[in-house]
N, CA, C and O atoms as CSV, one atom per row, in Angstrom:
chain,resi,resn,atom,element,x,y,z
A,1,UNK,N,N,0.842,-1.179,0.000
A,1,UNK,CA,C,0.000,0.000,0.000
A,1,UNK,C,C,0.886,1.241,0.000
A,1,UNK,O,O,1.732,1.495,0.857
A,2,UNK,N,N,0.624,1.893,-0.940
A,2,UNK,CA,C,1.401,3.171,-0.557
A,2,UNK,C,C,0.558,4.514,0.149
A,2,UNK,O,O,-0.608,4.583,0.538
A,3,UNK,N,N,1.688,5.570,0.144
A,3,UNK,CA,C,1.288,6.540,0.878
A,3,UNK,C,C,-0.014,7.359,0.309
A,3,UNK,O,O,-0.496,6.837,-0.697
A,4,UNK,N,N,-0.624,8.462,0.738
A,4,UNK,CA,C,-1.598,8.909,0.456
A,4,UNK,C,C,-1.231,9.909,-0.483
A,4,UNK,O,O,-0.077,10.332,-0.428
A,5,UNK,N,N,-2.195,10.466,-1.534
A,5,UNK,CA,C,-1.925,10.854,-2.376
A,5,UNK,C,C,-1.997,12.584,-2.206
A,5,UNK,O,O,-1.201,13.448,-2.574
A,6,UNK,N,N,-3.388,12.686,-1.444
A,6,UNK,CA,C,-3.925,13.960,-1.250
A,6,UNK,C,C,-4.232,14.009,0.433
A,6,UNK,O,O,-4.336,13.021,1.159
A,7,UNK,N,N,-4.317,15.069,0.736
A,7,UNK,CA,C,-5.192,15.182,2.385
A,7,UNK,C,C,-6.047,16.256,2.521
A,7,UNK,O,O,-6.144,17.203,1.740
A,8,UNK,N,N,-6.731,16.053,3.654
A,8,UNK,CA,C,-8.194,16.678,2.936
A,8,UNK,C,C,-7.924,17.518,4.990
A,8,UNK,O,O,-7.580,17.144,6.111
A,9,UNK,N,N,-8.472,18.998,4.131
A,9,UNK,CA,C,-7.828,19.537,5.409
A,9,UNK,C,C,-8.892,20.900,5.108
A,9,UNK,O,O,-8.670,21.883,4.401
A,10,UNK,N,N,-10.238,20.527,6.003
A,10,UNK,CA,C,-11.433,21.590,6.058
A,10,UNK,C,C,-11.631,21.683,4.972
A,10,UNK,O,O,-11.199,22.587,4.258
A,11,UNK,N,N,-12.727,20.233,4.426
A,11,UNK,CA,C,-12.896,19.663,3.045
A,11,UNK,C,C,-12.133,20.297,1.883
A,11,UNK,O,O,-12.539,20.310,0.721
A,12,UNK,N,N,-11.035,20.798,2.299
A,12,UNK,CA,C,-10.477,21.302,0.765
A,12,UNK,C,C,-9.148,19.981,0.642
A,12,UNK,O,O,-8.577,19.588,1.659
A,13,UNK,N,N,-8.880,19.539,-0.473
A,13,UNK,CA,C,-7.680,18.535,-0.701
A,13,UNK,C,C,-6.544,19.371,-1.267
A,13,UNK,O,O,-6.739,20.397,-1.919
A,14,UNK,N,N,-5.493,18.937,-1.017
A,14,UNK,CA,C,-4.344,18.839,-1.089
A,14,UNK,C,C,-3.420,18.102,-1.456
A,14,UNK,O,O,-3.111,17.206,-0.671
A,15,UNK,N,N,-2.764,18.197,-2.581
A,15,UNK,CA,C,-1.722,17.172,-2.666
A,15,UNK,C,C,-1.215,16.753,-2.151
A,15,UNK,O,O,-0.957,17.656,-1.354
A,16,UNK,N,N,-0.475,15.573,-1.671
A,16,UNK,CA,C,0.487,15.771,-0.785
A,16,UNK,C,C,1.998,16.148,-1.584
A,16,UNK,O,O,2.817,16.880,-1.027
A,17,UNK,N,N,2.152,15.787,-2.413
A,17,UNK,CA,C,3.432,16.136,-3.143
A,17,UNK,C,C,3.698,17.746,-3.282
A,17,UNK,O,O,4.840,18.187,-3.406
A,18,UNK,N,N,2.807,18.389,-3.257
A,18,UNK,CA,C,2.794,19.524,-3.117
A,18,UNK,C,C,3.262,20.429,-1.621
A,18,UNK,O,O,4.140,21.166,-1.173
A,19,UNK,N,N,2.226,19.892,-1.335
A,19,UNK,CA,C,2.687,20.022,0.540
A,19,UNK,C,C,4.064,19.731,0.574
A,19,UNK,O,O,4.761,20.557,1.162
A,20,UNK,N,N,4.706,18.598,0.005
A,20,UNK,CA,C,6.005,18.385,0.943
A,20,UNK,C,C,7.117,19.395,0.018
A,20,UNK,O,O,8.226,19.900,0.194
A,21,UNK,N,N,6.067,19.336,-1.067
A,21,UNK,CA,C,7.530,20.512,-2.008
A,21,UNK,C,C,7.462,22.614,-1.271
A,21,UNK,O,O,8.387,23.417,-1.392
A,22,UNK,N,N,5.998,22.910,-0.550
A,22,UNK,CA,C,6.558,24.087,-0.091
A,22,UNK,C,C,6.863,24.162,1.140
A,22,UNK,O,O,7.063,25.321,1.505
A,23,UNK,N,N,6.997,23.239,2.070
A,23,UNK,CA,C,7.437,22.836,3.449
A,23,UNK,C,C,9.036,22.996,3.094
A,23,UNK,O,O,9.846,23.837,3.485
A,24,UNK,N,N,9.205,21.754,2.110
A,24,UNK,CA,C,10.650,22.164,1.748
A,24,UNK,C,C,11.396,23.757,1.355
A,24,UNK,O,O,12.428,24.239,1.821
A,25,UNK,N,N,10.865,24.077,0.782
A,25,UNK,CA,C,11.361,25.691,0.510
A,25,UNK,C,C,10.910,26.310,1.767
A,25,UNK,O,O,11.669,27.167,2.219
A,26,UNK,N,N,9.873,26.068,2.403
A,26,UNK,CA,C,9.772,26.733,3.757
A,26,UNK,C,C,11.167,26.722,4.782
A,26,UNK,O,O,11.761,27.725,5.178
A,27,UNK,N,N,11.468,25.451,5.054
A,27,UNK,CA,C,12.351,25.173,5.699
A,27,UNK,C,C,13.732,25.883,4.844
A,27,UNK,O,O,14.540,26.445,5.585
A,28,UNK,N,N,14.027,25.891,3.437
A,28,UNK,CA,C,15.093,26.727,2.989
A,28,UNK,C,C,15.094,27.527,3.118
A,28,UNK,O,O,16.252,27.861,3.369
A,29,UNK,N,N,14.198,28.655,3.148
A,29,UNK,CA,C,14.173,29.843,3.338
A,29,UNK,C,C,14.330,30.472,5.295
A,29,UNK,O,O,14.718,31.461,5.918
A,30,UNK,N,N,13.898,29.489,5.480
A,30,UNK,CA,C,14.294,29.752,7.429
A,30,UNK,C,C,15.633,29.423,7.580
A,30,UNK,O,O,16.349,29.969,8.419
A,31,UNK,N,N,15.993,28.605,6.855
A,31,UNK,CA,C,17.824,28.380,7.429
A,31,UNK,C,C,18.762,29.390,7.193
A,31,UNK,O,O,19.822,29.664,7.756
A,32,UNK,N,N,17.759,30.231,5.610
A,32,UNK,CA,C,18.995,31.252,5.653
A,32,UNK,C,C,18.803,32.703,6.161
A,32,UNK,O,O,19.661,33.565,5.974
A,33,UNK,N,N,17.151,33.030,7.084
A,33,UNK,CA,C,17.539,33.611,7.930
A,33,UNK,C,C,17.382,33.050,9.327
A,33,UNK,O,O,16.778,32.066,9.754
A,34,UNK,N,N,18.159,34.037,9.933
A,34,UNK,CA,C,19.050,33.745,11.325
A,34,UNK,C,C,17.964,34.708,12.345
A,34,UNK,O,O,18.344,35.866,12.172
A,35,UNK,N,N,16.632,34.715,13.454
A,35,UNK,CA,C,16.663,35.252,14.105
A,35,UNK,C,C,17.188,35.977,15.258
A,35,UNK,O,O,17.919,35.132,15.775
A,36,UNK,N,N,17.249,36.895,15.882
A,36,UNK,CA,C,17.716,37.536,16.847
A,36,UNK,C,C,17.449,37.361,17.807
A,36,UNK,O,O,16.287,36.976,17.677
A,37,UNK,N,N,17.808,37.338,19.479
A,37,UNK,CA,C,16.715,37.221,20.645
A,37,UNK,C,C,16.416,38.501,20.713
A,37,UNK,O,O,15.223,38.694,20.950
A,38,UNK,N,N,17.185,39.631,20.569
A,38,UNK,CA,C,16.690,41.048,21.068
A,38,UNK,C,C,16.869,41.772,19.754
A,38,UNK,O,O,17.215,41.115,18.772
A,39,UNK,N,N,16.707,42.794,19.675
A,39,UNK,CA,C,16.707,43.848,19.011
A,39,UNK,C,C,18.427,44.070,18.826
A,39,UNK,O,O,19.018,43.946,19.898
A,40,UNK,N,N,19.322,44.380,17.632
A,40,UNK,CA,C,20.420,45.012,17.536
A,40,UNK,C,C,20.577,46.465,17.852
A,40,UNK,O,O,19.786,47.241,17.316
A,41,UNK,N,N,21.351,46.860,18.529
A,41,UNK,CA,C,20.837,48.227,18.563
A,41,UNK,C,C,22.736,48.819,18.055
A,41,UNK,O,O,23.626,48.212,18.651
A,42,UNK,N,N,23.105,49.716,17.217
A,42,UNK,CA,C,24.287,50.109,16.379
A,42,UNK,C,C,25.212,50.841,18.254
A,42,UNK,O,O,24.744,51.440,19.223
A,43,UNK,N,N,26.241,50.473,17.998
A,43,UNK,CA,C,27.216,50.910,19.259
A,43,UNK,C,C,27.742,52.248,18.178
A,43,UNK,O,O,28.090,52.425,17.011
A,44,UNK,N,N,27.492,53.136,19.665
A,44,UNK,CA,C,27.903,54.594,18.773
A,44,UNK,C,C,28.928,55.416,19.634
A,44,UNK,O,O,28.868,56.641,19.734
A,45,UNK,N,N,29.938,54.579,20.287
A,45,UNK,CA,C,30.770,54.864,20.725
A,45,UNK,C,C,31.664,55.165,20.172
A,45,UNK,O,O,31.565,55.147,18.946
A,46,UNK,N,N,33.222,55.670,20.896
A,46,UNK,CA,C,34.174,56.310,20.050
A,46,UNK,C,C,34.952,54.731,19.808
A,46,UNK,O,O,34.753,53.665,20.391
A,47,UNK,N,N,35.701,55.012,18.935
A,47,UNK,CA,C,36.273,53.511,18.335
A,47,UNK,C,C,37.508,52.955,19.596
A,47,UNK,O,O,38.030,51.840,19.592
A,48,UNK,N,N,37.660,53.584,20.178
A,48,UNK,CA,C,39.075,53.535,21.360
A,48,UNK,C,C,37.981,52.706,22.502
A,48,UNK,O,O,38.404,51.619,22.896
A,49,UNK,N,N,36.647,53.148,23.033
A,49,UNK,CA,C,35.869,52.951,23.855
A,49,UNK,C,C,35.296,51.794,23.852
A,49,UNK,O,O,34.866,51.169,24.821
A,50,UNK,N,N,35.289,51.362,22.185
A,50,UNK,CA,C,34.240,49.905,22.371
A,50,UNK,C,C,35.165,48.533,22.874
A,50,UNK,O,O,34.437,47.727,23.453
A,51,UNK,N,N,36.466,48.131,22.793
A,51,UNK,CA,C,37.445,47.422,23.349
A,51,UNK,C,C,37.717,47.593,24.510
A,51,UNK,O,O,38.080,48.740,24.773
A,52,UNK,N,N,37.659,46.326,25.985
A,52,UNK,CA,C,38.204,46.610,27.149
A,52,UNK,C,C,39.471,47.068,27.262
A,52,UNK,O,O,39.769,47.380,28.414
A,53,UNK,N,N,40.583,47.256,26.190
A,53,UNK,CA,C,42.003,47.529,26.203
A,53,UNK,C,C,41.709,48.944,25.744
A,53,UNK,O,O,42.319,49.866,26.285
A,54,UNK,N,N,40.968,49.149,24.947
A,54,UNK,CA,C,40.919,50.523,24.564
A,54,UNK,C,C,40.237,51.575,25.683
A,54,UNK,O,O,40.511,52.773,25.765
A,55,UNK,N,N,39.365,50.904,26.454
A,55,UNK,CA,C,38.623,51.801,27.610
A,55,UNK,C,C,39.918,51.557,28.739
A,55,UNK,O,O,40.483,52.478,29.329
A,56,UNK,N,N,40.127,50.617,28.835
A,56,UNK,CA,C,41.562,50.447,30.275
A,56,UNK,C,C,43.129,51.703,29.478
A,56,UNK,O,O,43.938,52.414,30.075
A,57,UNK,N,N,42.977,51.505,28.325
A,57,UNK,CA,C,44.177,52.529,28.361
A,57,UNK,C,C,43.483,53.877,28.275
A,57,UNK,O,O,43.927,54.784,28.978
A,58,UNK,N,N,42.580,54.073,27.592
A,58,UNK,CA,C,42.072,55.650,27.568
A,58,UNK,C,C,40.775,55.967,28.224
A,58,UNK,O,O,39.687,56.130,27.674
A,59,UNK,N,N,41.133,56.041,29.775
A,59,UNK,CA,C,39.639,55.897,30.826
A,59,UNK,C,C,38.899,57.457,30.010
A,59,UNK,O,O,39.437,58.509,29.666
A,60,UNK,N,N,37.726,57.066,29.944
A,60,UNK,CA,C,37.509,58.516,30.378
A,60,UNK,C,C,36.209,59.409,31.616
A,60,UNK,O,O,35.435,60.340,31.836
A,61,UNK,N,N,36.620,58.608,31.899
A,61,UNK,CA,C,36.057,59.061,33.693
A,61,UNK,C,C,36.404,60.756,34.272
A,61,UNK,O,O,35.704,61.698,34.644
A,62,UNK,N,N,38.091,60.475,34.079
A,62,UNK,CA,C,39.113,61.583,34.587
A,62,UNK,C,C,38.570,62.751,33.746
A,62,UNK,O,O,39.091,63.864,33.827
């Protein structure tokens, strides 16, 4: 016996060959983007400031 041909999903049918061909591009298209957990937000610091060596040699506290 083989697999089913169509599926019937709130009397409308469906291929199934179809189904598995935009699941597939579904899934391609999610791998190549990458979500975030938070928001990026751009560092707009001075370029000396964003490195712990660069803030330890040039404090600017003083």
């Amino acid at each position: 016996m083989s697999g089913p041909r169509y599926l019937v999903v709130d009397g409308k049918r469906f291929l199934w060959a179809e189904l598995l061909r935009l699941r597939k591009e579904q899934r391609k298209a999610a791998k190549n983007e990458q979500q975030t957990l938070f928001p990026l937000k751009e560092d707009c610091r001075p370029p000396t400031q964003k490195t712990a060596r660069g803030r330890f040699e040039e404090p600017t506290l003083f």
